[in-house]
KEKE-3310 file (N, C-alpha, C; in steps of 0.2 Angstrom, whole numbers, plus 5000, padded with zeros to 4 digits):
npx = (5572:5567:5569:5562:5558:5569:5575:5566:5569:5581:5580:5571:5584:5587:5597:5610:5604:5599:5607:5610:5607:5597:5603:5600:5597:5602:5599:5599:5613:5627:5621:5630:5639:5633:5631:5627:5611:5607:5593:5576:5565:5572:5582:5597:5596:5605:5614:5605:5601:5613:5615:5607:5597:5585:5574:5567:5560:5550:5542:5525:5520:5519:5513:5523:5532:5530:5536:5549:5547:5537:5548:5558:5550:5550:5561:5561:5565:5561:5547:5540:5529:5524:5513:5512:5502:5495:5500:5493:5494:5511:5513:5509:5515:5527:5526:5525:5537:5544:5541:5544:5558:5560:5560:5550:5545:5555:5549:5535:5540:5545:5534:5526:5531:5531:5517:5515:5523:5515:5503:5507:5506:5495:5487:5493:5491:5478:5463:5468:5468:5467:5477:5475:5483:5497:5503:5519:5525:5532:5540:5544:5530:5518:5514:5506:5502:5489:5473:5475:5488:5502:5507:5497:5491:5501:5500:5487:5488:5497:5491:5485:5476:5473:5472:5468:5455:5453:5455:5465:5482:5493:5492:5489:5489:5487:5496:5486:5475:5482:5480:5470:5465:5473:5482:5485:5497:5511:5521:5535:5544:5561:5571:5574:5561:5558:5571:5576:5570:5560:5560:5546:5542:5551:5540:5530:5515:5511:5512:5502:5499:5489:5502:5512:5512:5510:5521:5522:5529:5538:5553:5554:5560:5561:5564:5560:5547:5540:5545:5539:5543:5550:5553:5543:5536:5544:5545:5527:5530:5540:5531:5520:5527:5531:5516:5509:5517:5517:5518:5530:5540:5536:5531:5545:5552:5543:5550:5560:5562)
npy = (5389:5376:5361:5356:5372:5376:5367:5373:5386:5384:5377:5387:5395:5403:5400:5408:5415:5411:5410:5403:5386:5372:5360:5346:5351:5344:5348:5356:5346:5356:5368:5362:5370:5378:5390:5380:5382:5377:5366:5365:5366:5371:5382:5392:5407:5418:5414:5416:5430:5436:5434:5442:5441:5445:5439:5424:5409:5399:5381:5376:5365:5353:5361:5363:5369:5383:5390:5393:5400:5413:5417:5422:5432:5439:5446:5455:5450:5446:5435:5421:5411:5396:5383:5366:5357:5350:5350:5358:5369:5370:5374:5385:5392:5391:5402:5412:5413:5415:5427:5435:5433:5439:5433:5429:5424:5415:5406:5404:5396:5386:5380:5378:5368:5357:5353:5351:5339:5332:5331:5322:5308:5307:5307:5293:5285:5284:5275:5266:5252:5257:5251:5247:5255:5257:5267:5267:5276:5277:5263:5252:5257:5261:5272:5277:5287:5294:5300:5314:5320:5323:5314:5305:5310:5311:5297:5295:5302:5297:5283:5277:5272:5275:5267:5269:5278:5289:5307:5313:5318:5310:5293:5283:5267:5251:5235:5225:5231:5234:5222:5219:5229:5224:5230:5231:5236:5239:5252:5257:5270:5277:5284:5300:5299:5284:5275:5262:5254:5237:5224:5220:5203:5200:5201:5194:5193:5199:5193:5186:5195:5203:5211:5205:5192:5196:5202:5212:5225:5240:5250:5267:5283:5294:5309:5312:5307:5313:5326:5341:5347:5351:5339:5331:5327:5320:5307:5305:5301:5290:5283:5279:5271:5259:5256:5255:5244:5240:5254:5261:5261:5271:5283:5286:5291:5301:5310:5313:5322)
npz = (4910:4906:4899:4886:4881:4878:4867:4858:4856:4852:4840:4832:4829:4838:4847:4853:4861:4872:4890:4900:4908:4916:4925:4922:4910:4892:4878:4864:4861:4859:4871:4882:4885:4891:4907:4920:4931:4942:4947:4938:4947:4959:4957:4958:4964:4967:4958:4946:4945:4945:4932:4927:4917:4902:4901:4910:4906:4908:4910:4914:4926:4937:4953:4960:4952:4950:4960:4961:4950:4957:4967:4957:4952:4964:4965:4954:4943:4924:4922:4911:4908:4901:4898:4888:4883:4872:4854:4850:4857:4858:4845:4846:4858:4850:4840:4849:4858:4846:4842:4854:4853:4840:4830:4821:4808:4808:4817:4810:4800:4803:4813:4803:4794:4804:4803:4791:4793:4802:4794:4785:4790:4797:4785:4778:4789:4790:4790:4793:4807:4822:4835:4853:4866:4879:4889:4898:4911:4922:4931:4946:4957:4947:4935:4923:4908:4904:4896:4897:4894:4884:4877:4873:4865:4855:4854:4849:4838:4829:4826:4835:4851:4865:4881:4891:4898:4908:4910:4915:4917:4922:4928:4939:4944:4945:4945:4943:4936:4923:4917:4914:4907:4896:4884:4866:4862:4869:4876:4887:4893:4891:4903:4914:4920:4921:4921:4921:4914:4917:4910:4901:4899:4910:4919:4928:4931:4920:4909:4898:4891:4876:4868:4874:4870:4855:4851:4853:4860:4867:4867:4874:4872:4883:4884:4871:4868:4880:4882:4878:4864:4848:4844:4847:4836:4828:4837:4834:4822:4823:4830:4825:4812:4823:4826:4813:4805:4792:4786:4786:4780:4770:4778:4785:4774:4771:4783:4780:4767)
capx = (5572:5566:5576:5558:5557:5577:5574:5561:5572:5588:5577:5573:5590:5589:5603:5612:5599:5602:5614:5609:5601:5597:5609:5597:5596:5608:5598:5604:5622:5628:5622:5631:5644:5630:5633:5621:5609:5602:5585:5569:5560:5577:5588:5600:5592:5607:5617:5602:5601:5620:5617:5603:5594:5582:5569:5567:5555:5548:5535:5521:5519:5516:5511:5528:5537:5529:5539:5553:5545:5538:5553:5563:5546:5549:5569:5563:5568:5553:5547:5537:5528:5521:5510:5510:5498:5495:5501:5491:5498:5516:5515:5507:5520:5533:5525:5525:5543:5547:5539:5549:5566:5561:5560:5542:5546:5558:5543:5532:5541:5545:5528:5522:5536:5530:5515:5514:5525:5512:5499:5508:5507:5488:5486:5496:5485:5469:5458:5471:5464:5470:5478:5476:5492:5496:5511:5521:5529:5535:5537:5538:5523:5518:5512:5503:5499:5482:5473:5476:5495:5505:5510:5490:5490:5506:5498:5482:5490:5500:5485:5486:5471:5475:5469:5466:5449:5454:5458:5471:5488:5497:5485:5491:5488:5490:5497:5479:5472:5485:5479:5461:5466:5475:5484:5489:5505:5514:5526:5539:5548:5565:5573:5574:5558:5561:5577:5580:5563:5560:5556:5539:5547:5551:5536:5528:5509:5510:5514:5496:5496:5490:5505:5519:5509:5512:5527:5524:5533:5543:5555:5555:5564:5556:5562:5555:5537:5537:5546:5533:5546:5550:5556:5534:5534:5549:5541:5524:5534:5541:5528:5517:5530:5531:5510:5508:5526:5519:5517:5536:5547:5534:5533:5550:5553:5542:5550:5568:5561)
capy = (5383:5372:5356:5359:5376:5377:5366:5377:5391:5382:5376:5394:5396:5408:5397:5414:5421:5408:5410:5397:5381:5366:5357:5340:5350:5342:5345:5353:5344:5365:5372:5360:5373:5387:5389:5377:5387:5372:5362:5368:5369:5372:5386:5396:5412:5421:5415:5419:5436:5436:5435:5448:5439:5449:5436:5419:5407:5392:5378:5375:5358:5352:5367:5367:5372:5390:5393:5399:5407:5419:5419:5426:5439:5446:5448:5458:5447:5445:5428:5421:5405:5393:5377:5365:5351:5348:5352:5364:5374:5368:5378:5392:5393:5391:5405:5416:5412:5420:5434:5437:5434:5443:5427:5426:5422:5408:5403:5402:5392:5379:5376:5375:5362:5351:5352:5347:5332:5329:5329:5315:5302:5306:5304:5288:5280:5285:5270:5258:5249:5258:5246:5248:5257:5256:5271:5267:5282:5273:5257:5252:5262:5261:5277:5278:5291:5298:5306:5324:5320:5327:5308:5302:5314:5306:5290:5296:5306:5290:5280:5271:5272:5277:5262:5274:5285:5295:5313:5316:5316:5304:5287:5279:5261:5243:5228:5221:5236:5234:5215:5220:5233:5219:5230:5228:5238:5243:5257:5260:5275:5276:5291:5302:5297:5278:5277:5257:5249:5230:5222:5215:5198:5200:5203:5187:5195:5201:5187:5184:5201:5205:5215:5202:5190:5200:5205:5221:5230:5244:5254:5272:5289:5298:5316:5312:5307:5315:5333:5345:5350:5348:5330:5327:5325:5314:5303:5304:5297:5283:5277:5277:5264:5254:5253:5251:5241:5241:5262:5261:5266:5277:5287:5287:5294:5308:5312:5314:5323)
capz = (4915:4904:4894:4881:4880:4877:4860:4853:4856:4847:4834:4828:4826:4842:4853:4856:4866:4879:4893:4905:4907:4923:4926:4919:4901:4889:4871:4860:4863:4862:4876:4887:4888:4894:4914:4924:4936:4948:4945:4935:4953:4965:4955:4962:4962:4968:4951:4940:4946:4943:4926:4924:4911:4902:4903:4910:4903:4912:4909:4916:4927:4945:4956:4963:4948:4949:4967:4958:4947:4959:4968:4956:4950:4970:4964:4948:4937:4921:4919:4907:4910:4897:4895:4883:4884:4865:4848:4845:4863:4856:4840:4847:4862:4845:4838:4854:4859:4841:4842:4859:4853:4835:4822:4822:4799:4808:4819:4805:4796:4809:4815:4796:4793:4809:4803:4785:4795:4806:4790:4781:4795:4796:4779:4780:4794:4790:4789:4796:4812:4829:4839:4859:4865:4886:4889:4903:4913:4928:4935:4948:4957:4942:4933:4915:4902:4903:4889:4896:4892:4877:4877:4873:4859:4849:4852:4843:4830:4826:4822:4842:4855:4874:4882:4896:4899:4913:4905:4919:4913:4924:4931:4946:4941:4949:4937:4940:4930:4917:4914:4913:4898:4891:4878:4861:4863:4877:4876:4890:4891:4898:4904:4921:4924:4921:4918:4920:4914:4919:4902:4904:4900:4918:4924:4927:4930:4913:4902:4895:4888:4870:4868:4875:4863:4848:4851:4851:4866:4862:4874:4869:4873:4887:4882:4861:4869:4885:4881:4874:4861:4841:4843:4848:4830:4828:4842:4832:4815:4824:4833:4818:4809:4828:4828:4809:4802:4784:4782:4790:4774:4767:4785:4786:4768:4772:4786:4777:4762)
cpx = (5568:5568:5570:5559:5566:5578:5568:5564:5580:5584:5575:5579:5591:5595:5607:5609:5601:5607:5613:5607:5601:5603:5606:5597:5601:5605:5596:5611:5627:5628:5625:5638:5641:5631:5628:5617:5606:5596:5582:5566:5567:5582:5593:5600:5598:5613:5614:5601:5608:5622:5612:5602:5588:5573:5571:5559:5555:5543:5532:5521:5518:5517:5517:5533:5534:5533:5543:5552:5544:5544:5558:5558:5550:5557:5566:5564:5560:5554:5541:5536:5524:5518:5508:5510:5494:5500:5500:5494:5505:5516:5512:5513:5525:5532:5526:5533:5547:5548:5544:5558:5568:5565:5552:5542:5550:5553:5537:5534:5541:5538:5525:5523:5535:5524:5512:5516:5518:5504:5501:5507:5500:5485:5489:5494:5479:5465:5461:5467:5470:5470:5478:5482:5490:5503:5512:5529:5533:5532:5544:5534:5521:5513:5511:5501:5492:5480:5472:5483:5496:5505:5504:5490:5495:5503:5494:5485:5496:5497:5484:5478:5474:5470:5466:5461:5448:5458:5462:5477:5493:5491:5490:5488:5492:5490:5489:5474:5475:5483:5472:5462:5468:5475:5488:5496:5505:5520:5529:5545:5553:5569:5574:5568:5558:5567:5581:5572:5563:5558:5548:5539:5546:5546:5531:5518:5507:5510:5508:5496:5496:5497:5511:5518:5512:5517:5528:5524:5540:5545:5557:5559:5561:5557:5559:5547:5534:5538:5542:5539:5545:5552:5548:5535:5540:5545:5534:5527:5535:5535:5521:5520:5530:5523:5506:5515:5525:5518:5524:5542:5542:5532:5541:5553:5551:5543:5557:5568:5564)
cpy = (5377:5367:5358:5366:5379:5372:5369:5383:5390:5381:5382:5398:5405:5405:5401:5417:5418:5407:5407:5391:5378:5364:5346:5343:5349:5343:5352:5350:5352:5367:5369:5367:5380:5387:5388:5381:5383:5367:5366:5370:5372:5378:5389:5404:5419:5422:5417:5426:5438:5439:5439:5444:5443:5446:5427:5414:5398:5389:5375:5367:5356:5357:5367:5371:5379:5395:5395:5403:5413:5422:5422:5434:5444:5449:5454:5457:5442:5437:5426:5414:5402:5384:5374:5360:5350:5351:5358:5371:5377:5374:5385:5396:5393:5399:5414:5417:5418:5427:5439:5437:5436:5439:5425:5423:5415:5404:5400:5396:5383:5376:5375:5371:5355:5349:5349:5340:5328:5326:5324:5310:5302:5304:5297:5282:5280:5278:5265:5258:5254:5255:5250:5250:5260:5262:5270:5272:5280:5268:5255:5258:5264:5267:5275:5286:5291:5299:5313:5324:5320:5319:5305:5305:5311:5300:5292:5296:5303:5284:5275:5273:5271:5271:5265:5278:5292:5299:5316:5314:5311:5301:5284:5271:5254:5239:5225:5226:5235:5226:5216:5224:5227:5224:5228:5230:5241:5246:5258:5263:5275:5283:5294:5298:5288:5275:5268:5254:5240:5228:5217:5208:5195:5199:5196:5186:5199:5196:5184:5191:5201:5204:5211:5194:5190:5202:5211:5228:5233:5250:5261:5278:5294:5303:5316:5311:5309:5324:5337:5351:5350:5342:5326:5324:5319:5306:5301:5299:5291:5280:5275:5269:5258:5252:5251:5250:5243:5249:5263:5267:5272:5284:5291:5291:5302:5314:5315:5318:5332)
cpz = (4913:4896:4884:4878:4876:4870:4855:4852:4847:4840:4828:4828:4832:4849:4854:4861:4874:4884:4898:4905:4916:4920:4922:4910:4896:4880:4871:4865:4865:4867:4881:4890:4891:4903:4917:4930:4944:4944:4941:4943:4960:4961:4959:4960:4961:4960:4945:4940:4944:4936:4920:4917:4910:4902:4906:4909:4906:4909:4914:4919:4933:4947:4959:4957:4948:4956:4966:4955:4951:4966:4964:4952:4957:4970:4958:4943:4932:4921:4917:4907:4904:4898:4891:4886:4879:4858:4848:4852:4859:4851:4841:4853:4856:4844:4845:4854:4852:4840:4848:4857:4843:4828:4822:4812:4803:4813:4814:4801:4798:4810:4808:4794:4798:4807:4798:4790:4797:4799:4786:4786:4795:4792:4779:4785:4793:4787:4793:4802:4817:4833:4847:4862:4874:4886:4896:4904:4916:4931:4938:4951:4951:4938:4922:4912:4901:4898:4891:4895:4887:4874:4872:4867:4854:4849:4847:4837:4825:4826:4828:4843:4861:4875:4890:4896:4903:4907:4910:4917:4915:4928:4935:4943:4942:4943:4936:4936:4922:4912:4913:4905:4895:4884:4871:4860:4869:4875:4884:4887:4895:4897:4911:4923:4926:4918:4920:4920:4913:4911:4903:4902:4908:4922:4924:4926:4922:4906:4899:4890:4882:4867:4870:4869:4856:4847:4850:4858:4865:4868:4869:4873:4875:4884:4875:4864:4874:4885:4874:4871:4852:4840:4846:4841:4828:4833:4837:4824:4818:4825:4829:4814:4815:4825:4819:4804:4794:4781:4784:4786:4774:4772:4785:4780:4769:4776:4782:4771:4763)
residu = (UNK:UNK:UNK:UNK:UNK:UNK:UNK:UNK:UNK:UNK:UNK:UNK:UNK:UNK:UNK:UNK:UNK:UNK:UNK:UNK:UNK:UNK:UNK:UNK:UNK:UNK:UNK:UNK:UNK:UNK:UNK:UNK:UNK:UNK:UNK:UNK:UNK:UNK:UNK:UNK:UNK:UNK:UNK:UNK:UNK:UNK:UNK:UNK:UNK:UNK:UNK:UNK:UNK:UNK:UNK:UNK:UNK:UNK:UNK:UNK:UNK:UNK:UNK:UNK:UNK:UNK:UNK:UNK:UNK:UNK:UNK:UNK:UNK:UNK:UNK:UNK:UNK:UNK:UNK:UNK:UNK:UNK:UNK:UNK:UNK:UNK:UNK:UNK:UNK:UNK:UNK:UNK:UNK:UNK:UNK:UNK:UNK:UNK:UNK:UNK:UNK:UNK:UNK:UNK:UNK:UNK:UNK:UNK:UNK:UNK:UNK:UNK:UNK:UNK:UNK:UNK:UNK:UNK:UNK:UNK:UNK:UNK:UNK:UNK:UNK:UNK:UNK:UNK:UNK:UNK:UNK:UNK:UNK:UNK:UNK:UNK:UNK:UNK:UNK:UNK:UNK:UNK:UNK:UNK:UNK:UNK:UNK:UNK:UNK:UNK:UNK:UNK:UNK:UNK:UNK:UNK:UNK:UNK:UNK:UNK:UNK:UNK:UNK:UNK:UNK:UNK:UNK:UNK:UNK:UNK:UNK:UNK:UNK:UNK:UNK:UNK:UNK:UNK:UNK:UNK:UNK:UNK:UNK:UNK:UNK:UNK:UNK:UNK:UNK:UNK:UNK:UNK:UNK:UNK:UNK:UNK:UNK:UNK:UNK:UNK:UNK:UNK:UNK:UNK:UNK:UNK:UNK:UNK:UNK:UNK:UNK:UNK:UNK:UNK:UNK:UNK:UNK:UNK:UNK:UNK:UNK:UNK:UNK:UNK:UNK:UNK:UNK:UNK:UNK:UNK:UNK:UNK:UNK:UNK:UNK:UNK:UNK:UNK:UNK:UNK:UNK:UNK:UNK:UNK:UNK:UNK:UNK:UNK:UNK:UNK:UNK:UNK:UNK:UNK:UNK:UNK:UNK)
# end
């Protein structure tokens, strides 16, 4: 029951095991033809019991999404709930997942192979300057990336700086906070969650910013930066070449190698 946990699956080349998704998870392209069962938090309990699954497997995230979960525990049906709120969660939840569907050698391999990724891009930033980096969830009511968010992590571990202190993973946050950061980049993410972002162009209280300045505003791929899956590291690669342009090729090479 979740769009994440259903690319960690396909990625270990277990996409047979799965026999259902939401009706939002469209990735891989493949499972579109597996039979939708409702929402992540709204399923239809009566069609997942239907289909006698021998597990399901949910993540962890606002305290309603556990509601089906134990509604489908008081049906009998096992579930298996996971949190990932970094990398290091990511490749251990990988390595879990494995073990359960009896690829733990193809879980090995996967998380060894993201992880080299992720050590060329460290090597490859180190020393550069970390520009200040603003991630914008939603706007309006406008909603930021925190550093408890997986989101806060890609920025680092792509040579950025969360211009953010709170360690909550979504910040509630007025445009006249954002003008006080005054960041170097602004990232907007577009997707379910903002799925038609204003261009800050638009926004006429922003027009001082660093980051409108510099030209360096950059609209990204909410499920690459916000889905706690194998495209984290995809996300990480890009927004390396976004924050520093001249490691761009050589990023890019070692992603494709």
């Amino acid at each position: 029951m979740s769009g994440a946990l259903n690319e960690i699956v396909a990625a270990l080349g277990r996409e047979d095991a799965l026999i259902a998704r939401t009706e939002a998870d469209r990735e891989p392209p493949s499972i579109l033809g597996k039979p939708a069962i409702g929402t992540h938090l709204r399923p239809n309990l009566e069609l997942v019991a239907g289909l006698a699954p021998d597990l399901v497997i949910q993540l962890a995230g606002r305290s309603d999404s556990l509601e089906p979960v134990e509604a489908l525990s008081r049906l009998g049906i096992p579930v298996a709930v996971f949190r990932v709120a970094s990398f290091e969660a990511l490749f251990g939840v990988t390595q879990r997942l494995g073990e359960i569907l009896g690829a733990e050698a193809e879980a090995t391999a996967l998380t060894g192979a993201l992880q080299a990724r992720l050590s060329r891009v460290e090597t490859a930033v180190s020393g550069l300057p970390r520009p200040r980096v603003l991630f914008e969830v939603r706007y309006p009511n406008l909603l930021l990336a925190g550093r408890g968010s997986i989101v806060s992590e890609v920025v680092a571990r792509a040579g950025g700086e969360n211009c953010l202190a709170s360690t909550d993973a979504l910040v509630r946050a007025s445009e006249e906070e954002v003008v006080r950061l005054n960041p170097e980049v602004y990232l907007m993410q577009r997707g379910p969650m903002n799925p038609d972002p204003v261009p800050l162009a638009d926004r006429p209280q922003y027009r001082d910013l660093a980051a409108i300045k510099s030209n360096r505003v950059f609209v990204v791929d909410e499920q690459r930066y916000s889905r706690p899956g194998p495209r984290l590291v995809d996300a990480v690669e890009e927004l390396a070449g976004l924050l520093h342009p001249d490691m761009k090729a050589a990023l890019e090479g070692g992603r494709h190698e």
